[in-house]
Structure formats: C-alpha cells, structure tokens
matplotlib code that plots the C-alpha trace (Angstrom):
import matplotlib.pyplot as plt

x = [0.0, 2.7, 4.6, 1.7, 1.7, 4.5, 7.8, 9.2, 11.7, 8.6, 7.6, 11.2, 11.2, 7.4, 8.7, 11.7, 10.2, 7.4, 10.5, 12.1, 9.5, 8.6, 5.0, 6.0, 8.4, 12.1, 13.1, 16.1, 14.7, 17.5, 16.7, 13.0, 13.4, 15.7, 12.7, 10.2, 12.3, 12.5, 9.2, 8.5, 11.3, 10.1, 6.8, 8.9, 10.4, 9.5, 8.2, 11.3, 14.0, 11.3, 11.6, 15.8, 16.5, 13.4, 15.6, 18.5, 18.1, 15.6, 17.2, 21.3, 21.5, 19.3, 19.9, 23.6, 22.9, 20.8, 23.3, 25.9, 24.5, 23.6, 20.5, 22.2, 21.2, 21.8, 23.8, 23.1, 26.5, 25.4, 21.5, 23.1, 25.4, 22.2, 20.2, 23.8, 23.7, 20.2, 20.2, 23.1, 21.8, 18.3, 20.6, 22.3, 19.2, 17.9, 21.0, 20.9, 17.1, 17.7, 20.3, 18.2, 20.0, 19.2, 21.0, 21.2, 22.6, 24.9, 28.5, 32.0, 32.2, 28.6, 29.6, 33.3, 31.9, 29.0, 31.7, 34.0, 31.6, 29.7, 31.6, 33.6, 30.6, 29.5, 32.0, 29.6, 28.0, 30.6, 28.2, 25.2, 26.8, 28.6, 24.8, 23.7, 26.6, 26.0, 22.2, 22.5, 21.1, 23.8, 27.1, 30.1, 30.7, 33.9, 34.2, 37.5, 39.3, 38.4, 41.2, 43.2, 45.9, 47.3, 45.4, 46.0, 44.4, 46.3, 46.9, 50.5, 51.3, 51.6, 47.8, 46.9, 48.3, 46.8, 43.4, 43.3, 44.7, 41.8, 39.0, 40.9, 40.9, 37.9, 35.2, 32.6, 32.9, 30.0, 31.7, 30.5, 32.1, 35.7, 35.8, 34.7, 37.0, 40.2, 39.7, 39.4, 42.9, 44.8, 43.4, 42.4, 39.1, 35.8, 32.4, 31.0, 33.5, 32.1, 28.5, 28.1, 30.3, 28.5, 29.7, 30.4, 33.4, 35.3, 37.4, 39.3, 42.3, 43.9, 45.3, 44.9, 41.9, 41.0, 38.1, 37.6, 36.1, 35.5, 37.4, 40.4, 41.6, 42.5, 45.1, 43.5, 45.8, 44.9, 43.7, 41.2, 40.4, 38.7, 36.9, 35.2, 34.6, 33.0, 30.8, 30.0, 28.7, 26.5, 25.5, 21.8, 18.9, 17.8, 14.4, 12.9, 10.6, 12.1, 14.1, 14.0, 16.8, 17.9, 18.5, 22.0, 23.6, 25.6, 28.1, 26.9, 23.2, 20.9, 17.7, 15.6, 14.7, 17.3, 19.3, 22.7, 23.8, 23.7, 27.2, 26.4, 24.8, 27.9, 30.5, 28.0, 28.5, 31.9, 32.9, 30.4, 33.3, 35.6, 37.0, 37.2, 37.4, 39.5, 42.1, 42.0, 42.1, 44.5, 46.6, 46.6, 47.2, 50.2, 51.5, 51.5, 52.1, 56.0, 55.8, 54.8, 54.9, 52.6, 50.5, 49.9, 49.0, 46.2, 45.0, 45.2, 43.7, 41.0, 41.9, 43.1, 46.8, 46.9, 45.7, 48.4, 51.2, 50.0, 50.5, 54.1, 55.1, 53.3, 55.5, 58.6, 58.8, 60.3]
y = [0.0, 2.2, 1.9, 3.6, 6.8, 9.3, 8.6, 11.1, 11.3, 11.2, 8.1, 6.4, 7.7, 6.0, 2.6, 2.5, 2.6, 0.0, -2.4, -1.8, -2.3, -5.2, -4.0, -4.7, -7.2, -6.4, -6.1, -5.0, -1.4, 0.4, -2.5, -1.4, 2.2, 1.5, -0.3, 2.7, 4.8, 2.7, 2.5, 6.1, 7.3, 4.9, 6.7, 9.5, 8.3, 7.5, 3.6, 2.7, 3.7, 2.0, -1.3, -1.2, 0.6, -1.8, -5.2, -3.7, -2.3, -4.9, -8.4, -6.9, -4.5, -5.3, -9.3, -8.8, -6.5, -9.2, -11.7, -9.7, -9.1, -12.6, -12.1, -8.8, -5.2, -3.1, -0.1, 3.0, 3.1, -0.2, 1.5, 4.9, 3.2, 1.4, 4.2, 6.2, 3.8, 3.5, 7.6, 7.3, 4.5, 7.0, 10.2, 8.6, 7.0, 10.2, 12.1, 9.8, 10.2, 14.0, 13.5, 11.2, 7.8, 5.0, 2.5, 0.3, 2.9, 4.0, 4.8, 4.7, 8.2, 8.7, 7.1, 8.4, 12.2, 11.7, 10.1, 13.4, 16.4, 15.1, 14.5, 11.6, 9.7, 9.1, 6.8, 4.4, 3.9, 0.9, -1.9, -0.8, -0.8, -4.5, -5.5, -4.2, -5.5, -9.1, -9.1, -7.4, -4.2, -2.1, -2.3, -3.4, -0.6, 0.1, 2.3, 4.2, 4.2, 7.0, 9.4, 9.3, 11.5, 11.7, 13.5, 17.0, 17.6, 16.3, 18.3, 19.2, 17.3, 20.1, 20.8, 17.8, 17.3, 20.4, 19.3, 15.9, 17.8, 20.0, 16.7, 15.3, 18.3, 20.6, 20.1, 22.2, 20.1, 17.3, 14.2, 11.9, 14.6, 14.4, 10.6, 10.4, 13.4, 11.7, 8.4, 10.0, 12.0, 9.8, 6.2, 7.8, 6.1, 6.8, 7.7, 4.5, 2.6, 4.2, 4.9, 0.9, 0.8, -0.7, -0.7, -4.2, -3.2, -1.3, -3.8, -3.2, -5.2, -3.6, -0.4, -1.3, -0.2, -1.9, -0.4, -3.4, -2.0, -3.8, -7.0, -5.1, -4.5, -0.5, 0.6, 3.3, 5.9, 6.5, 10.3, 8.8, 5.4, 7.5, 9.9, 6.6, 4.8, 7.9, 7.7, 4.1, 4.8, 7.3, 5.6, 5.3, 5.7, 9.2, 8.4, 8.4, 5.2, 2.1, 0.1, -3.6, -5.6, -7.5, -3.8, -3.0, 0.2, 1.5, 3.9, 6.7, 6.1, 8.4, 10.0, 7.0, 4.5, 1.5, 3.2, 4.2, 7.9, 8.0, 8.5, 11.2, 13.0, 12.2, 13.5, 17.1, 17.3, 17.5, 19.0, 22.3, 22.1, 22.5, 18.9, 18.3, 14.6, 13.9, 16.4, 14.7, 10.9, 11.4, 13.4, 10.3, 7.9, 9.2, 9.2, 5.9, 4.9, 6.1, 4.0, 0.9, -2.2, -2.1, -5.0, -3.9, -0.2, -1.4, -3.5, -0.8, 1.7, -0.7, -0.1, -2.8, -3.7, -1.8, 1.1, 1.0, 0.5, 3.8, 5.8, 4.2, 4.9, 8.6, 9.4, 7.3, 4.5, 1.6]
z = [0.0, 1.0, -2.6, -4.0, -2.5, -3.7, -3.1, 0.1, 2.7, 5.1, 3.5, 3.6, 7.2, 8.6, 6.6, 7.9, 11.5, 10.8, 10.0, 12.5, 15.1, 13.5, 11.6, 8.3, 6.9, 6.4, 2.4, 0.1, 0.2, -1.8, -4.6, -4.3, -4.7, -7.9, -9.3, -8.6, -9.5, -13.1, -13.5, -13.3, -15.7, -18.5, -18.6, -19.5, -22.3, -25.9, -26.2, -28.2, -25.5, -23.0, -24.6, -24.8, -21.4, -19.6, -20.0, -19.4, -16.3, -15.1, -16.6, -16.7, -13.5, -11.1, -11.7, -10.9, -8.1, -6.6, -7.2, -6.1, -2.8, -2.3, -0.1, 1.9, 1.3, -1.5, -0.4, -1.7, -4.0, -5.7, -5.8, -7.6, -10.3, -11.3, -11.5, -13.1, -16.1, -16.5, -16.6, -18.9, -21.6, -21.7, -22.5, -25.2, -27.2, -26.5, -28.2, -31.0, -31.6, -32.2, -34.7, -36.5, -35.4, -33.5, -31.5, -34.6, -37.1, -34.4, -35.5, -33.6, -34.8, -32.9, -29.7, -29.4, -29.8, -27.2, -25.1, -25.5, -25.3, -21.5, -18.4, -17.7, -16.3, -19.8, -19.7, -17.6, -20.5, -21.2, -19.6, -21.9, -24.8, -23.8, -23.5, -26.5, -28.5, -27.2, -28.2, -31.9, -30.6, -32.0, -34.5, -33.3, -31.0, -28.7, -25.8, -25.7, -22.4, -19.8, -19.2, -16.3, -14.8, -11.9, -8.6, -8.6, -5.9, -2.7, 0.4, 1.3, 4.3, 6.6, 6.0, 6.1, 10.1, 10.5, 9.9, 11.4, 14.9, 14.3, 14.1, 17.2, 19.2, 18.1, 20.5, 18.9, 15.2, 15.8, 17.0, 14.2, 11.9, 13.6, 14.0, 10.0, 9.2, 11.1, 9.7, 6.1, 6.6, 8.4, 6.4, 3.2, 3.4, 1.9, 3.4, 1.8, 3.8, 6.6, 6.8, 7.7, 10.8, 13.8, 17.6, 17.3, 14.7, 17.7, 19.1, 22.6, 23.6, 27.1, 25.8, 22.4, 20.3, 16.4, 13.8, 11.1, 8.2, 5.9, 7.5, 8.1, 11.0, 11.6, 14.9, 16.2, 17.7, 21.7, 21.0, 18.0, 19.6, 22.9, 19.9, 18.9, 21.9, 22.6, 19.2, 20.0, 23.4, 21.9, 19.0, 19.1, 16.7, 15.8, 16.2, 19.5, 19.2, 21.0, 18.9, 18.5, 20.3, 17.0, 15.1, 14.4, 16.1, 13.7, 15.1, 12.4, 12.7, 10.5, 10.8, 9.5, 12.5, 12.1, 8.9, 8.8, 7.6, 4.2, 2.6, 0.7, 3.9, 5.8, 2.9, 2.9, 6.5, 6.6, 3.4, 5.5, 8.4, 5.9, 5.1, 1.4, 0.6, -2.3, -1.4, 2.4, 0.9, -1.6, 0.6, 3.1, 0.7, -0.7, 2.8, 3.7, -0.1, 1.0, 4.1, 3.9, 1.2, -1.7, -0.2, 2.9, 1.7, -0.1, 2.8, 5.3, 2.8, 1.5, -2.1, -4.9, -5.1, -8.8, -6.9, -4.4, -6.8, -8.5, -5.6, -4.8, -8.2, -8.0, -4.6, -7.0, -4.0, -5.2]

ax = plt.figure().add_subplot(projection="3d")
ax.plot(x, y, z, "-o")
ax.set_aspect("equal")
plt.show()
C-alpha cells in the first residue's frame, strides 16, 4: 500500500520505523526504490527507448545486483550506479534520436563524440553498450578508455596534520564529523567505507583499540580510539521510538529509524566544516604509499593492489 503513494523522505522515514519495530516485513529497500524509480522514468520516455533501457536495467542491473549481494542489502552506491547507467543509456538514445539515429545505425564516430563532449561519467555507459553488442542491438561498438591522470588535488602534508589535529581536538565540530574526518585524513578512506560501521566493529584489547572495516583491522591511535569509543557509546537511533533488540547500532546512525547515515549526507556534513574529501584521501594515501609495502597499503587503505602500486610509483617508492 505504501509503494503507492508518492515517493518522500517522510515516507522512507514512517517505513523505515514499521520495519524496525517489526509492523511490516524487512526487504532490500535500496533495490525497491531503484525499481520505482524505473518505472517512473520509462513513462517519460518514448516507447522505443522503453523497450531497450526496460531489460537492461531490469534483466542486466538489477539481476547482478541481486546476485551480487547474495540475499544482503543493496547499499546506496550499488543503488546509484544502477540508476547512473540507466540515466546514462536514456541520454544517449535520447541524443541519438535527435540526430536522426538509433541505436542500430549507431556509429563509432557517434559514440566516441558523445563520449568526448559530456563528463567523464558518460563513460559508464561501457556496460550498456557491452549489452547491446552481445544481443545485436547495436554495431560493433567500442568504448574508448576514460582518461586518467594523476590527482591534482592532494593536500601538502603540513595541512593535512593540520586538519586531522583540528578533528581530534575541536570540541565544537559534531563528534561523528571528527571521527569520519580523522579516519578520512589519516586512512584515506571513503564515506562508503564508513557509513556501515556498527559498535560491534570497535574492538578493545587492554590499551589497544582496532576499527575493522570492511574485515580489516585498523590501529587506532589513543587520541582517535577515545573519539570513537566515545561515538560508539553514543550511538543510538535518531528516532525516539524504542528500537527492537535484534536492530544494528551502527556507530553513524541516520535519521531513518534502524538506517545508517547515508554516505552522501555524511561526505555534505563534513565537506560544511571545511574537510574536502578527495584532497584529504588522496593526501593520506600518498603518505603511507612512502611508508609501507605495496601489499599492505592497499589492505590498510581498503583499495586494490593496482591502486596501491600507482600511488608508490606517484610518490617514485620503489
């Protein structure tokens, strides 16, 4: 009943506390929005586009999201790239259609310019055109390679201590905000990494305090390991309705009963005090990229090993 009714943040919010308390059943509700949403922006578009974008998004991306997750939540990353490349496939049917193309007179020439005059999102595009490739859909199209170059923007490493001493030490910041902030720019992690952490992940051993994120275990520094005890005694459910004793308490809980924050809500928060992200991560990245192996940087940093062996050979560690 509730699916009917438009689509709000109020309406996110009351469902979120009937599961929770146990009124209505628990589901993959990221998954479940993706498909609303669907539904709603193929009624905008012309019936041809409908029929393409339809079994792509329904039998290609939301089939592997499902098996991805293997019976466990869609997070809201995986929930946006769906909804990223099903915006993308739309815009470039729609593109073609005004030039007088379709996706079956398609050129290299066509792809390659739509690919060059956008942003470098476009270049999502890739696993739509694989699809339509493999069904006859379209020519024998290729996607050129995105662009890379090296991070520009990377804090100098005296401002970068200068703003993790401020998230350790500045009481009037919000604490969520300088625990998030100091495990950005001294791990070089990501708010996605984050937004999932629960109390349980804070692991105390005498004098010795470990955050696993992600299944790796993180040495917390005394000054930052009593900033997130702190959080995790604290960490209760916005809302004020009695939780449920099997609900998770996630150590950045968000407004929606039994939710985490939402990364992107986290990343606004602190980017307002003052913390930009990719300048902070990239910074702390390069750091320990000169101080310890290859392997282990990408452990610690949760990144892949061909990630880590870029930033030893951007800081020329051999």
């Amino acid at each position: 009943m509730l699916d009917v009714y438009p689509q709000t943040a109020a309406l996110h919010w009351l469902r979120a506390l009937l599961v929770t308390n146990g009124v209505l059943p628990a589901r993959d509700e990221m998954l479940e929005r993706v498909e609303q949403w669907l539904d709603e922006q193929l009624l905008k578009v012309p019936t041809p586009h409908a029929r393409i974008v339809e079994p792509f998004a329904t039998w290609h991306l939301l089939r592997q999201a499902r098996q991805r997750g293997r019976g466990s939540p869609t997070d809201q990353a995986t929930a946006t790239h769906i909804r990223t490349q099903a915006r993308l496939a739309i815009a470039f049917l729609t593109w073609l259609d005004d030039r007088g193309r379709d996706l079956t007179t398609a050129s290299q020439g066509d792809l390659d310019r739509w690919l060059t005059e956008g942003k470098q999102t476009r270049y999502f595009l890739g696993g739509f055109i694989s699809w339509a490739r493999a069904r006859g859909l379209c020519p024998d199209l290729t996607m050129s390679h995105r662009t890379s170059a090296d991070p520009h923007d990377v804090l100098d490493d005296h401002e970068r201590w200068t703003r993790l001493r401020r998230c350790l030490t500045d009481g009037e910041l919000p604490l969520h905000l300088r625990v998030a902030g100091a495990l950005i720019l001294l791990y070089g992690r990501t708010c996605t990494d984050l937004y999932q952490l629960t109390t349980d992940d804070v692991d105390q051993d005498g004098e010795d305090s470990t955050l696993h994120i992600n299944g790796t275990p993180l040495p917390l520094p005394p000054t930052l390991a009593d900033l997130v005890r702190a959080l995790a005694d604290r960490a209760t459910p916005a809302s004020s309705i009695r939780q449920q004793a099997h609900t998770q308490c996630w150590l950045f809980p968000g407004r929606a009963a039994g939710r985490p924050i939402a990364p992107y809500v986290l990343a606004r928060g602190l980017r307002r005090h003052g913390i930009a992200l990719l300048p902070s991560r990239h910074a702390a990245r390069a750091a320990w990229a000169t101080e310890i192996p290859v392997p282990l940087a990408a452990d610690l940093l949760g990144i892949n090993i061909t990630a880590a062996e870029r930033w030893a050979q951007r800081v020329r560690r051999d």
